[in-house]
C-alpha positions in Angstrom: 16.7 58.1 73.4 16.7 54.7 75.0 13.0 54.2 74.7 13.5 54.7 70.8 16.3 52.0 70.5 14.0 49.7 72.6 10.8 50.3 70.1 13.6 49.7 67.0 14.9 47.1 69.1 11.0 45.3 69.2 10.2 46.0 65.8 13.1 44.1 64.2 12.2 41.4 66.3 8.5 41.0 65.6 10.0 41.7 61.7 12.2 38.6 61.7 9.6 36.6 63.8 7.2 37.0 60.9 9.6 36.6 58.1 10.6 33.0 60.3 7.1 32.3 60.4 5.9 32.7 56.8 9.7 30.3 55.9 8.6 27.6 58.5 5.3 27.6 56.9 6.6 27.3 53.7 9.2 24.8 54.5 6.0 22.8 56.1 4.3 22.7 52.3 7.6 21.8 51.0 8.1 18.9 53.2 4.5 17.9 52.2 5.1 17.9 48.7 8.3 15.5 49.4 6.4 13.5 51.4 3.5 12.8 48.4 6.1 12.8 45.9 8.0 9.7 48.3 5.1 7.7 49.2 4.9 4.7 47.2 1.5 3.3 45.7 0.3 -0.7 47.1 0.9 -1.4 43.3 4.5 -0.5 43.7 5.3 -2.0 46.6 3.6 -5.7 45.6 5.6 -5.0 42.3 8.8 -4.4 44.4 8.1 -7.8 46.8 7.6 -9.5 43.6 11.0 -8.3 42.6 12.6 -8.8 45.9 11.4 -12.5 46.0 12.6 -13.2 42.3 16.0 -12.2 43.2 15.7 -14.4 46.5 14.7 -17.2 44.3 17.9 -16.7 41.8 20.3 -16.3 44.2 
């Protein structure tokens, strides 16, 4: 009796470590994707200087 409620006890455990493991991965991809979809271009940022020291100039 007790040795069945410690293997049910094991096999949730390894069950939720999995399903943890396969949402940290994906979370991992996700946070990937944000971080391409974030990064700005060398264009972008000379663009943005240039806009930066325009309003410098004017005000």
């Amino acid at each position: 009796m007790d040795l069945t409620i410690l293997y049910v006890i094991v096999f949730i455990s390894l069950l939720l470590n999995i399903i943890l493991g396969i949402k940290v991965i994906q979370l991992q991809k996700e946070l990937e994707n944000v971080k391409r979809a974030t990064r700005l271009t060398k264009e972008e940022v000379e663009k943005l200087n240039e806009r930066l020291r325009k309003l410098k100039i004017e005000g």
